[in-house]
N, CA, C and O of each residue as an XYZ file, in Angstrom:
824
protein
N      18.193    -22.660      8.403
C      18.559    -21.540      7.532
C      18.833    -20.318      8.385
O      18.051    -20.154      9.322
N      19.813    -19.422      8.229
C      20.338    -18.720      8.850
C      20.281    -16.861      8.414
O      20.700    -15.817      8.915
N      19.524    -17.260      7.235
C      19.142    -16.017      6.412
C      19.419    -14.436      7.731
O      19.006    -14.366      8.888
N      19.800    -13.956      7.365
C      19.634    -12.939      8.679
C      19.230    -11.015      7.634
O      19.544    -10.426      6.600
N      18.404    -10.843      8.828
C      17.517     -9.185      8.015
C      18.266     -7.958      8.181
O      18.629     -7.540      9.280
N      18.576     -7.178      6.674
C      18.803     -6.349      6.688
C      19.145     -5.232      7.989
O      20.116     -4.588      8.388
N      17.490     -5.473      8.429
C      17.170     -4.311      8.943
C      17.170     -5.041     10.784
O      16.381     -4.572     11.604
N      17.911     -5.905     11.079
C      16.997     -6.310     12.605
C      18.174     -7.582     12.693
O      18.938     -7.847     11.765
N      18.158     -7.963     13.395
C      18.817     -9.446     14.192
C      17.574    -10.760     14.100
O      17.920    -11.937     14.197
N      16.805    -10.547     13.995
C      15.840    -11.439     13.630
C      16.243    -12.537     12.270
O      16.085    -12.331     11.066
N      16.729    -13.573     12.865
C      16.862    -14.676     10.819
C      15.154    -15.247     10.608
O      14.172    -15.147     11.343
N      15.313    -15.743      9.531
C      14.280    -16.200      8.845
C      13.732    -17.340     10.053
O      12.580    -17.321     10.489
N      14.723    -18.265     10.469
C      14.362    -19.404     11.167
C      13.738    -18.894     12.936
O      13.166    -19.684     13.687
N      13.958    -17.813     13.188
C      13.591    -16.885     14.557
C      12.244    -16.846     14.105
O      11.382    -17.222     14.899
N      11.720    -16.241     12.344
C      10.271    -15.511     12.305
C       9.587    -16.398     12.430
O       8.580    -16.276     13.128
N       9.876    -17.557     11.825
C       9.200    -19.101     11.730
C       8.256    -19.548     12.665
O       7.047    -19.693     12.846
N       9.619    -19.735     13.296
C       9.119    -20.383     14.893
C       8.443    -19.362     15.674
O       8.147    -19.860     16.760
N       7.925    -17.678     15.566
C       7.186    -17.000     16.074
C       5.682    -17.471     15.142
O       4.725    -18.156     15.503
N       5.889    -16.970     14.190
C       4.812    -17.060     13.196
C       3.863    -18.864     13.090
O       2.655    -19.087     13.009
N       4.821    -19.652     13.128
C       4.120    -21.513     13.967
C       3.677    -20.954     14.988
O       2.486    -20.643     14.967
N       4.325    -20.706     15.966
C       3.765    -20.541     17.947
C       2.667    -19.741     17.659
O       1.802    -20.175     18.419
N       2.195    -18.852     17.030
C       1.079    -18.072     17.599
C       0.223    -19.016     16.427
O      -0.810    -19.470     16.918
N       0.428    -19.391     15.036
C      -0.647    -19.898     14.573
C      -1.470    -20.956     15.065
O      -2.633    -21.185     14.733
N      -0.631    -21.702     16.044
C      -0.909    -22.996     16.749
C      -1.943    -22.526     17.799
O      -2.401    -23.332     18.608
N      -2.233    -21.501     17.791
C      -3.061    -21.246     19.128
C      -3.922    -20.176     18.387
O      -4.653    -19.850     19.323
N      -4.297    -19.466     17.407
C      -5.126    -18.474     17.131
C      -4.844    -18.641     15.709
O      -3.810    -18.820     15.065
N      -6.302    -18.506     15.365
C      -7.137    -17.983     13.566
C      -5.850    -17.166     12.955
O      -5.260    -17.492     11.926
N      -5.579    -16.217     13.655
C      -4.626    -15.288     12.966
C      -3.614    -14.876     13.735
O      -3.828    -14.790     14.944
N      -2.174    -14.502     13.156
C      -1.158    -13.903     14.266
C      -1.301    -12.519     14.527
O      -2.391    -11.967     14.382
N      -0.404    -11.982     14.858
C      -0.414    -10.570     15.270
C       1.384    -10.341     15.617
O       1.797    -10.492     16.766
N       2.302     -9.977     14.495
C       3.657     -9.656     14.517
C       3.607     -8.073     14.918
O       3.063     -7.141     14.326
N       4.642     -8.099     16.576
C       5.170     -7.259     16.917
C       5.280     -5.731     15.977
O       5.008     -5.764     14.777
N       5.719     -4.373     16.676
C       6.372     -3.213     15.398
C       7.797     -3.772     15.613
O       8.456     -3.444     14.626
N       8.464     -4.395     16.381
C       9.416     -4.864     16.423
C      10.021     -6.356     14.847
O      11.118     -6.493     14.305
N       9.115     -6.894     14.708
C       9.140     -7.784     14.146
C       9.228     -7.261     12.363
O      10.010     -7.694     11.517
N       8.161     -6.222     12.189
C       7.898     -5.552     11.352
C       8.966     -4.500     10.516
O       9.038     -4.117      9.348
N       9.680     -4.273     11.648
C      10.791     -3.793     11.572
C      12.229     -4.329     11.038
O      13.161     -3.712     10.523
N      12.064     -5.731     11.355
C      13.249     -6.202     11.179
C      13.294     -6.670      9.884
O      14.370     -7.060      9.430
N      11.988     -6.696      9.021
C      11.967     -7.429      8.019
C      12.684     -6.730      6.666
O      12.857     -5.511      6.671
N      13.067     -7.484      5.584
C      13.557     -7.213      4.251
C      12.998     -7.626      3.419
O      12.610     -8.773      3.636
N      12.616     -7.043      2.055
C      11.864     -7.239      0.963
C      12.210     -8.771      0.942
O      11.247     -9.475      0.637
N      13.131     -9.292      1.146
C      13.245    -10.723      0.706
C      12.699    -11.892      1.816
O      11.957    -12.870      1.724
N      13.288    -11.409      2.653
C      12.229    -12.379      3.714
C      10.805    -11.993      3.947
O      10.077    -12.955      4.194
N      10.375    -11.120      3.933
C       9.045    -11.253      3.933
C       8.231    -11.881      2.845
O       7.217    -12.568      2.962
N       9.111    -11.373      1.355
C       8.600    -12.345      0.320
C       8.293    -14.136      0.816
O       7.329    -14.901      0.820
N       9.841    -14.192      1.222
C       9.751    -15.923      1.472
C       8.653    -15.952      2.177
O       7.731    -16.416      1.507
N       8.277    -15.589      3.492
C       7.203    -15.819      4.280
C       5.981    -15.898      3.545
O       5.251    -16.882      3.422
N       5.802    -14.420      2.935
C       4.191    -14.511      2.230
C       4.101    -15.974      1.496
O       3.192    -16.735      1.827
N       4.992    -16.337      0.560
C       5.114    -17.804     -0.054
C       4.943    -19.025      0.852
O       4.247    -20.018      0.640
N       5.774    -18.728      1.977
C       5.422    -19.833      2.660
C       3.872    -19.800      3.432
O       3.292    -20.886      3.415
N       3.248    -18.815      4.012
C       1.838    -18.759      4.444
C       1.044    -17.711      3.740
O       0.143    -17.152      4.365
N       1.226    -17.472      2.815
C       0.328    -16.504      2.125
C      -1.184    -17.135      1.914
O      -2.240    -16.508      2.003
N      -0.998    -18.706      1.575
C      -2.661    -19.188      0.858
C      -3.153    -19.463      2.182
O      -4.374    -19.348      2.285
N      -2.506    -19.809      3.262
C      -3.228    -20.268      4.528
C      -3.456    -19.841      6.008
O      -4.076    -20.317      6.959
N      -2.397    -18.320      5.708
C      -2.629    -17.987      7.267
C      -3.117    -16.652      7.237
O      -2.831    -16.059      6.197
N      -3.918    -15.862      8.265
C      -4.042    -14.485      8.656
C      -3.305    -13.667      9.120
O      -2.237    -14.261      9.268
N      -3.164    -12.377      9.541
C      -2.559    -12.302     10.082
C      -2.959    -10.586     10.381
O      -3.385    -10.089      9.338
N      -2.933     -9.898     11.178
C      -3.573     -8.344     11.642
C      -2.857     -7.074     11.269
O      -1.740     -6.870     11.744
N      -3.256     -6.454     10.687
C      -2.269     -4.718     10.113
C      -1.380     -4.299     11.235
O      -1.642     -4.058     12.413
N       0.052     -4.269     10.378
C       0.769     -3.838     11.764
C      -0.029     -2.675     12.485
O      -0.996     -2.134     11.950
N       0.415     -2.354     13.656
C       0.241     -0.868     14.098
C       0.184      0.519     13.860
O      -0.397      1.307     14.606
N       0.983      0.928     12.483
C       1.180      2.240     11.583
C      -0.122      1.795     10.580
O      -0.852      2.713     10.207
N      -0.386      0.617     10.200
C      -1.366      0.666      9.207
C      -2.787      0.378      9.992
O      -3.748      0.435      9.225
N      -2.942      0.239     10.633
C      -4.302      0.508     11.123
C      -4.525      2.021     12.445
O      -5.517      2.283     13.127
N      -3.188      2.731     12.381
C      -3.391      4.212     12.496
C      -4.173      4.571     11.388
O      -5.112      5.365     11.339
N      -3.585      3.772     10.358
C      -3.498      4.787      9.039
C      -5.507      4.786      8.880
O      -6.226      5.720      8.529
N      -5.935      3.251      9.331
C      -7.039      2.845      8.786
C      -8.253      3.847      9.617
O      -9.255      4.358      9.116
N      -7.768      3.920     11.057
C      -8.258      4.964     12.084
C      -8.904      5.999     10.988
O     -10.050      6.160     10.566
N      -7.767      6.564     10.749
C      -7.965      8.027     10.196
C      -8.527      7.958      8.691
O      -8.857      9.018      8.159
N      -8.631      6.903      8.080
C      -9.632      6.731      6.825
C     -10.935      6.586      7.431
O     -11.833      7.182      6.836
N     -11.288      5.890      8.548
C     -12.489      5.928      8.848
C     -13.034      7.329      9.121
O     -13.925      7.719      8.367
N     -12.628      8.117     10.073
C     -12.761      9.388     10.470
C     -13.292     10.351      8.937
O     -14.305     10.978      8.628
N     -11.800      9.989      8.180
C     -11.850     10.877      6.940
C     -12.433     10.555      5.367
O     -12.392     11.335      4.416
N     -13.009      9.118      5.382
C     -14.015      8.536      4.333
C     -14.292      7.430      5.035
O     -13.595      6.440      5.253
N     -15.503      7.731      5.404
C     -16.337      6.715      5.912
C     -16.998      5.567      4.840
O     -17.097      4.386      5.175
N     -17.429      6.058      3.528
C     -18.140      5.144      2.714
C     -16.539      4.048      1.911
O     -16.533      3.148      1.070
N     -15.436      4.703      2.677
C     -14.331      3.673      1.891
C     -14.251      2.741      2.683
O     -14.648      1.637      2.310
N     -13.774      2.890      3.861
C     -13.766      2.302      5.046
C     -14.628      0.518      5.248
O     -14.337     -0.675      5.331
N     -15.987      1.590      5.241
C     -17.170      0.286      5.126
C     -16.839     -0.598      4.247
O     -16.744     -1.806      4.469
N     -16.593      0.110      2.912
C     -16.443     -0.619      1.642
C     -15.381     -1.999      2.218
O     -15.787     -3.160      2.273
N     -14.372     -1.685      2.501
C     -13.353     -2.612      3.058
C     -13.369     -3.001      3.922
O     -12.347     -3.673      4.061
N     -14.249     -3.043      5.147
C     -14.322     -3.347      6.508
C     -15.937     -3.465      6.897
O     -16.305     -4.579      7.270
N     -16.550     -2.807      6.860
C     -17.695     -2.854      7.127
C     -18.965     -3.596      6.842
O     -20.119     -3.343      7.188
N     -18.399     -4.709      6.028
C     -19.417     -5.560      5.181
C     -19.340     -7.036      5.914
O     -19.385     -8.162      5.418
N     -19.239     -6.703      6.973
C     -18.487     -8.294      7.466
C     -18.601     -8.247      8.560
O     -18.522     -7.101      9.002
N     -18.858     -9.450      9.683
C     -18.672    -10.197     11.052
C     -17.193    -10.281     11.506
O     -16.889    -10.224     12.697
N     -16.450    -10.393     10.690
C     -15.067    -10.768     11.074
C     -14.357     -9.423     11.802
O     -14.723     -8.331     11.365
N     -13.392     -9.442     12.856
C     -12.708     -8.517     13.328
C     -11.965     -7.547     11.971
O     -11.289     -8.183     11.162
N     -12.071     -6.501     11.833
C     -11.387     -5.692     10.807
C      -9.887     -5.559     10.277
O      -9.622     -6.578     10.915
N      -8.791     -5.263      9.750
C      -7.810     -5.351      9.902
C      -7.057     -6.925      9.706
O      -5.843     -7.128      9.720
N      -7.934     -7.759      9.558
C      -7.184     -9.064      9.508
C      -7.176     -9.373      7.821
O      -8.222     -9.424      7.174
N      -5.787     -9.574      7.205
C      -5.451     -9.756      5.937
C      -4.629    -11.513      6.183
O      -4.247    -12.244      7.097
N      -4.701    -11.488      4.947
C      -4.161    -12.523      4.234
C      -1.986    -12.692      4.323
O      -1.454    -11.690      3.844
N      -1.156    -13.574      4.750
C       0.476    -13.128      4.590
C       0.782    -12.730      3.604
O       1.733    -11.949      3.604
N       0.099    -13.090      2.246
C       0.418    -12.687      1.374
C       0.728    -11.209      0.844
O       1.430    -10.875     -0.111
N      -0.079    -10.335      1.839
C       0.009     -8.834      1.875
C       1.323     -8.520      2.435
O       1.547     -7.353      2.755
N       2.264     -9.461      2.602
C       3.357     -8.971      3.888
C       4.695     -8.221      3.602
O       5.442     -7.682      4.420
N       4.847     -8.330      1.974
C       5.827     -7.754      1.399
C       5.789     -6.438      1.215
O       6.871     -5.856      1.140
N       4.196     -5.453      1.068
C       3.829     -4.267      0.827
C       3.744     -3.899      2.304
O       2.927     -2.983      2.402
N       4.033     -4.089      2.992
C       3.195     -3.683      4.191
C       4.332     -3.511      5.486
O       4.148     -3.072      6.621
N       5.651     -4.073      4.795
C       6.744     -3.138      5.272
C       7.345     -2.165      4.692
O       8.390     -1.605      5.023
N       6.480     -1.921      3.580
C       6.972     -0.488      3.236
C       5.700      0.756      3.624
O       4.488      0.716      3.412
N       6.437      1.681      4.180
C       5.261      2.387      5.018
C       4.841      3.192      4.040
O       3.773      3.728      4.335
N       5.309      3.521      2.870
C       4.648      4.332      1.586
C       3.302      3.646      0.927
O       2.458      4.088      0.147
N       3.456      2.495      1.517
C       2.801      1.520      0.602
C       1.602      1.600      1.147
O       0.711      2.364      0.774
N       1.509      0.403      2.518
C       1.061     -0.432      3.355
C      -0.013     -1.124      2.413
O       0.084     -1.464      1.234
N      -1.280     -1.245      3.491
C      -2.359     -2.087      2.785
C      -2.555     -1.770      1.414
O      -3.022     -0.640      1.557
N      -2.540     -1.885      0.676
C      -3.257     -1.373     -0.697
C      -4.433     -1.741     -1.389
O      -4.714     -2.813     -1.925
N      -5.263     -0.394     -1.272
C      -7.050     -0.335     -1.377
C      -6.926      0.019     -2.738
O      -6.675      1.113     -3.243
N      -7.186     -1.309     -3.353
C      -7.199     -1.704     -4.843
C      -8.670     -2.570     -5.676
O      -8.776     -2.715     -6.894
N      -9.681     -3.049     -4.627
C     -11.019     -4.287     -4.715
C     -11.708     -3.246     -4.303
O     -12.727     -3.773     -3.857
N     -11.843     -1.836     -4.128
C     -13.221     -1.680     -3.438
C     -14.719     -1.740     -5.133
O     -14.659     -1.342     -6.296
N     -16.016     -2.573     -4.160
C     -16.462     -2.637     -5.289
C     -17.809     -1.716     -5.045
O     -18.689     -2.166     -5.779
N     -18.338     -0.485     -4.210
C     -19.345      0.612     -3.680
C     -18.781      1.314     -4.455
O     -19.587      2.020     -5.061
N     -17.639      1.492     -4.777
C     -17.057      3.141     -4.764
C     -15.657      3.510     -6.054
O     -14.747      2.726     -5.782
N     -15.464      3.932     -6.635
C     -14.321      4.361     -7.381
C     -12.946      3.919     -6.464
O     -12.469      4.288     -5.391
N     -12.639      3.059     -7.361
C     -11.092      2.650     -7.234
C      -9.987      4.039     -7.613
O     -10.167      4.832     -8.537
N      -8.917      4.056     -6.700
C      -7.683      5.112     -7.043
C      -6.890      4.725     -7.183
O      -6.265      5.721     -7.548
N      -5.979      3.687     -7.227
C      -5.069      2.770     -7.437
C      -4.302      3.014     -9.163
O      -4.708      2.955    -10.324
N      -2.696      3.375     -8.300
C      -2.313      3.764     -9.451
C      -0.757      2.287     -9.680
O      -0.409      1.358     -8.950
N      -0.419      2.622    -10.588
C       0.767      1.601    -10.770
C       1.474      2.839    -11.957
O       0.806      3.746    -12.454
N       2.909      2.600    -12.220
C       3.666      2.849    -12.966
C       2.763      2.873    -14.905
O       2.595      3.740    -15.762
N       2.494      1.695    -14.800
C       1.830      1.257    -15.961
C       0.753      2.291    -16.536
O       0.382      2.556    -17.679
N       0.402      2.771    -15.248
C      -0.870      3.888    -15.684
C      -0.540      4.979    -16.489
O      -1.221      5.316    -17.458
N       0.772      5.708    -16.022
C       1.402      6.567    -16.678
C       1.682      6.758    -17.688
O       2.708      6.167    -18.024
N       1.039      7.610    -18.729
C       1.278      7.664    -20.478
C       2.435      8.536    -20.632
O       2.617      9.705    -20.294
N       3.349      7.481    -21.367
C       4.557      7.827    -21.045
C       4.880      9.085    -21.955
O       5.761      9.788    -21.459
N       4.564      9.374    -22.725
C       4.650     10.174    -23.955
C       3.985     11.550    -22.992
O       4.815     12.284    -22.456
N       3.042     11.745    -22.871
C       2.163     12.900    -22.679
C       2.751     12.817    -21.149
O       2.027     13.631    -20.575
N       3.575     12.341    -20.249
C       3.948     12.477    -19.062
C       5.168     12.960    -18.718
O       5.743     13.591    -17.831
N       5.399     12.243    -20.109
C       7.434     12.660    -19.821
C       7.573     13.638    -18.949
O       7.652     13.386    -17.746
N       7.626     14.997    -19.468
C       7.335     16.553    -19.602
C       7.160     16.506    -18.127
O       8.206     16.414    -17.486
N       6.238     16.544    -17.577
C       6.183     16.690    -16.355
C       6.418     15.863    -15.133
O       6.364     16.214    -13.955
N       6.753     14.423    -15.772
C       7.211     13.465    -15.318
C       9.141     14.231    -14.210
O       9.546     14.231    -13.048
N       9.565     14.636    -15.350
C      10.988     14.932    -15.312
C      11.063     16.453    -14.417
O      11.900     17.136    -13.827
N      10.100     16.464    -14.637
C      10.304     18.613    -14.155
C       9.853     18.138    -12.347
O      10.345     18.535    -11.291
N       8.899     17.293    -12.575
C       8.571     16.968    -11.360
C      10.042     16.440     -9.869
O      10.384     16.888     -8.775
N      10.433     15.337    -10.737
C      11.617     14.933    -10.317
C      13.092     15.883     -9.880
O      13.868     15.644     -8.955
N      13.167     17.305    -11.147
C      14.032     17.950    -11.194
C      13.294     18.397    -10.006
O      13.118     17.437     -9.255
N      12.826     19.417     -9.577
C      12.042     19.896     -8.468
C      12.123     19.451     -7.565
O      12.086     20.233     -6.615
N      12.264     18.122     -7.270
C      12.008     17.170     -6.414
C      13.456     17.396     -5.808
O      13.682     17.810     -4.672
N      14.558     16.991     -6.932
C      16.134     17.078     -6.287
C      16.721     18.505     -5.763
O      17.593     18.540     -4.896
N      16.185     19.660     -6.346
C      16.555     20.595     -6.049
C      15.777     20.971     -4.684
O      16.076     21.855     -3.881
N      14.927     20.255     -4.649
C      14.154     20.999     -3.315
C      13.262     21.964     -3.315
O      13.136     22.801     -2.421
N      12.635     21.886     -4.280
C      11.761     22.701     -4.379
C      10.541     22.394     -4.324
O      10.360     21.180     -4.423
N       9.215     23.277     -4.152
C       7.854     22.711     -4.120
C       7.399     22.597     -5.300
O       7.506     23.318     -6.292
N       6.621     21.145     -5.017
C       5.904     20.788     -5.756
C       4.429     20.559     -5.597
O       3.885     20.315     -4.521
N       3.577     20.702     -7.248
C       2.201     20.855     -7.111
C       1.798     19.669     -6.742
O       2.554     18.709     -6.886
N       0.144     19.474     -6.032
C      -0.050     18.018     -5.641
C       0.111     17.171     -7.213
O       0.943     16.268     -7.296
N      -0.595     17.478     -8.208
C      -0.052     16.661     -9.364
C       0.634     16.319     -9.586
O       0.642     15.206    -10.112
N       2.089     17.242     -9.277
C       3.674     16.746     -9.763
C       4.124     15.426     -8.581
O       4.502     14.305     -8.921
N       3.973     15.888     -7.231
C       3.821     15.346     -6.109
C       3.256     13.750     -6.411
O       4.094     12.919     -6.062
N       2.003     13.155     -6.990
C       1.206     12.293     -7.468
C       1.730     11.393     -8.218
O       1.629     10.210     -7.893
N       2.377     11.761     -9.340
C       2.792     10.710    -10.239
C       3.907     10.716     -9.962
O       4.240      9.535    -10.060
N       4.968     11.430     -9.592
C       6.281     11.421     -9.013
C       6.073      9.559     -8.449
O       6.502      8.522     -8.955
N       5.188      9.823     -7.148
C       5.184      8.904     -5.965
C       4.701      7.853     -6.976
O       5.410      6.850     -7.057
N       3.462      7.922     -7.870
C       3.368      6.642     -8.728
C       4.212      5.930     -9.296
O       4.246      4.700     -9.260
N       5.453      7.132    -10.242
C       6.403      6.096    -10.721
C       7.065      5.859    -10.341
O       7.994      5.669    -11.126
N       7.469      5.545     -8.566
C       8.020      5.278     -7.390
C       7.645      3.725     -7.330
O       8.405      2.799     -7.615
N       6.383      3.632     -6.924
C       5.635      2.724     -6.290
C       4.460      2.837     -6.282
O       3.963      3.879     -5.855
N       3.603      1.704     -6.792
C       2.020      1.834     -6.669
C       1.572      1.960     -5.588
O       2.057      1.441     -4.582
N       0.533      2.700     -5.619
C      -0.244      3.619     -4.373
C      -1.462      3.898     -4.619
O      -1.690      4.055     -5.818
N      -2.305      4.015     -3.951
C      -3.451      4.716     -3.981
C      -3.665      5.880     -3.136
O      -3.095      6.069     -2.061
N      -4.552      6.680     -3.701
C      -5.054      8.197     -3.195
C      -5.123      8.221     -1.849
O      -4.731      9.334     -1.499
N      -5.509      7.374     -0.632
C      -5.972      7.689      0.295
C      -4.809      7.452      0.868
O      -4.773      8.246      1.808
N      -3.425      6.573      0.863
C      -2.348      6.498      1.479
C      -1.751      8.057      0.939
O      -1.390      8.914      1.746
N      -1.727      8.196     -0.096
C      -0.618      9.249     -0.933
C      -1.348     10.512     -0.191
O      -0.773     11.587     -0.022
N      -2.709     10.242      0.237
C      -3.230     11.513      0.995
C      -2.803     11.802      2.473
O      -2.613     12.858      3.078
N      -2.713     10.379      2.865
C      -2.436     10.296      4.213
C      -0.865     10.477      4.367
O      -0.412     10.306      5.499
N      -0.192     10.730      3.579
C       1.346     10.343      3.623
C       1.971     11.509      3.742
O       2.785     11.903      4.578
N       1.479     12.037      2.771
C       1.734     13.410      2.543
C       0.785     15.171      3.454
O       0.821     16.401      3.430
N      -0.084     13.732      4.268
C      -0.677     15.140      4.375
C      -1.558     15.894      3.776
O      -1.774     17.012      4.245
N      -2.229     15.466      2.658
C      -3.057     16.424      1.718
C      -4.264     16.082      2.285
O      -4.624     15.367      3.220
N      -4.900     16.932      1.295
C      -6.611     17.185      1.400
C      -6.944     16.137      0.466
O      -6.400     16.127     -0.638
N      -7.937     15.091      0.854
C      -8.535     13.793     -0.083
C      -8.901     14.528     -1.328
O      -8.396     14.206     -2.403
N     -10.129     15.921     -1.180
C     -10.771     15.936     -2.275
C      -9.294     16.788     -3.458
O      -9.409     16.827     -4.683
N      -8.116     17.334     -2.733
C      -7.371     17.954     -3.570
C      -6.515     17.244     -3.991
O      -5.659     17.750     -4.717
N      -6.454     15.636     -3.631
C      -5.476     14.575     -3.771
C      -6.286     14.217     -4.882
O      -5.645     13.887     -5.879
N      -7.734     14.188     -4.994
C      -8.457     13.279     -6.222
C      -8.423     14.253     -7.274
O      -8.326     13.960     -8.466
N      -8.515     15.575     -6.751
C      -8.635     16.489     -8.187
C      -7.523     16.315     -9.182
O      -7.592     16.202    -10.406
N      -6.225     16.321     -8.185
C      -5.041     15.783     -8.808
C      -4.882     14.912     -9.848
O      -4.232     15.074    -10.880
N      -5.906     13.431     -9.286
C      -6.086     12.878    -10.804
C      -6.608     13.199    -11.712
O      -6.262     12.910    -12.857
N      -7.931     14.131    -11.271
C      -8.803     14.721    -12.814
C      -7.704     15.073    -13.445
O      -7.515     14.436    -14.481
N      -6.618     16.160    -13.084
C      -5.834     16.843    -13.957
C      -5.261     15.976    -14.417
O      -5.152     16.144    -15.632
N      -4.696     14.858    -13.986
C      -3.559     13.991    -14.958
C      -4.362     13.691    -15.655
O      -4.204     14.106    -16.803
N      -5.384     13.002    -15.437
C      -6.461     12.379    -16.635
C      -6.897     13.067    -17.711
O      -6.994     12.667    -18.871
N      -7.349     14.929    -16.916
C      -7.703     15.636    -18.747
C      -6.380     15.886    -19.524
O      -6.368     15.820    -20.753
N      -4.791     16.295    -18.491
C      -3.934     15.835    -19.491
C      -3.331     14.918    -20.032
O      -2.108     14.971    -20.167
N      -3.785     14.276    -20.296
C      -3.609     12.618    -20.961
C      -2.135     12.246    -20.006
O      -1.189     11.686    -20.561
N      -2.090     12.565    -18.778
C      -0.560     11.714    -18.226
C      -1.011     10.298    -17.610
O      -0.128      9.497    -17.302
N      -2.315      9.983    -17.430
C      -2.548      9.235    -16.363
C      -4.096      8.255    -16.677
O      -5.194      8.667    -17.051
N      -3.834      7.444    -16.491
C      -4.865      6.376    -16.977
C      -5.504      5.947    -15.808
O      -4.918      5.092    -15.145
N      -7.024      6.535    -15.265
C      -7.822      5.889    -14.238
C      -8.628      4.889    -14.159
O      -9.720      5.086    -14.691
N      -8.458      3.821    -13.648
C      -9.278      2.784    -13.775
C     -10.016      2.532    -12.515
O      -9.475      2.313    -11.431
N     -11.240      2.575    -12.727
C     -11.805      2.887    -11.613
C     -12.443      1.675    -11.081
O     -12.782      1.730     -9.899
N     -12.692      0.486    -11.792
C     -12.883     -0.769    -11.661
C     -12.449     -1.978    -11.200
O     -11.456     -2.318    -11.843
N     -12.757     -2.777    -10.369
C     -11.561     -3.580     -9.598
C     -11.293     -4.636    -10.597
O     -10.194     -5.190    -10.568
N     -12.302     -5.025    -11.607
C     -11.890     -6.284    -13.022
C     -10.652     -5.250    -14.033
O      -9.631     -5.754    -14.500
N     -10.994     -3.912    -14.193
C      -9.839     -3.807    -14.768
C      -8.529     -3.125    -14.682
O      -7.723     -2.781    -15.546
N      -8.548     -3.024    -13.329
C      -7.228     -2.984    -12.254
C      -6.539     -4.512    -12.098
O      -5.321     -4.602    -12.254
N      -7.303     -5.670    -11.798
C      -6.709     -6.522    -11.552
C      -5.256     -6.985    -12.313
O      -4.279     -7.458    -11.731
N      -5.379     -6.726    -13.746
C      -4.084     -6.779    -14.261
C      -2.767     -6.051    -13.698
O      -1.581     -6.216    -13.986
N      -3.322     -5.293    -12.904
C      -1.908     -4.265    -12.413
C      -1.599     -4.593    -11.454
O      -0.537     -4.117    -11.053
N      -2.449     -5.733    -10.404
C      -1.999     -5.709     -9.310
C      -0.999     -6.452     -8.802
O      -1.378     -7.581     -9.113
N       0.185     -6.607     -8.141
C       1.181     -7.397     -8.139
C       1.690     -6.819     -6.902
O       2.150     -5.678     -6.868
N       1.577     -8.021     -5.303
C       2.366     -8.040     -4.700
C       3.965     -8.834     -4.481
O       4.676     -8.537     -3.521
């Protein structure tokens, strides 16, 4: 198969035969920023399908910057996701591999079970009581103008699901002024928090 990526010279049948060679010799791989790079929503899909139930594989390089600086900047999240365990940190499942070339995205901290989940999806958004600022947000957005972290927040939600600590890290904000952000959507009915990983699970979809 000759599939060839968007973004890179790399075909499907090149990732293969990287992704066999290193599994044949180690628990988990470890793909290049080069590799990471080359990929397209569609081949990485195929891949996760093809090794998603059976292979490992380590956070590219931008996402375990990212994880660096969650440790530094919430330590009790961190643990939550890493710290409960013998195993080297950073090692996920292929199945993560489709989110995780998008750098808005990356890992997505959606299971933590210590601590309040932030994990938002499109779905969360009450569409009625959001519109309104849904749209002003966006207008703002095209004209170039600033926007509040709230407007900023669900903008990026009805983008792409995200959670607080990327959308903090992405943008740059302050964690505790990124979470207040949700209080406000939440006392104005725009935004539905589920803070639970049983009743998040319905939303989650890589």
């Amino acid at each position: 198969m000759k599939t060839k990526s968007k973004r890179g010279e790399l075909t499907l049948n090149n990732l293969i035969e990287i992704i066999d060679n290193q599994s044949t010799e180690n628990h988990f791989i470890e793909l290049s920023d080069e590799v990471f790079l080359s990929l397209d929503y569609e081949i990485a899909k195929t891949l996760a399908n093809r090794y998603g139930s059976t292979l490992l594989m380590k956070l590219p390089s931008r996402e375990i910057k990212f994880f660096e600086w969650l440790y530094e900047n919430d330590r009790e999240i961190w643990n939550d996701l890493w710290g409960n365990t013998e195993e080297e940190p950073y090692i996920v499942g292929m199945s993560f591999l489709p989110v995780l070339i998008n750098k808005m995205r990356g890992y997505p901290i959606c299971d933590l079970l210590d601590n309040d989940n932030y994990y938002f999806t499109s779905a969360h958004i009450v569409d009625k009581e959001s519109e309104i600022l849904l749209e002003s947000a966006r207008t703002r957005f095209m004209n170039n103008e600033d926007l509040t972290t709230a407007q900023l927040l669900i903008l990026q939600i009805s983008v792409s699901p995200t959670d607080i600590w990327h959308f903090a890290y992405n943008f740059n904000i302050d964690l505790e002024e990124a979470k207040k952000a949700v209080e406000d959507l939440v006392q104005d009915n725009a935004l539905v928090h589920l803070k639970e990983v049983e009743y998040l699970a319905p939303f989650i979809d890589f």
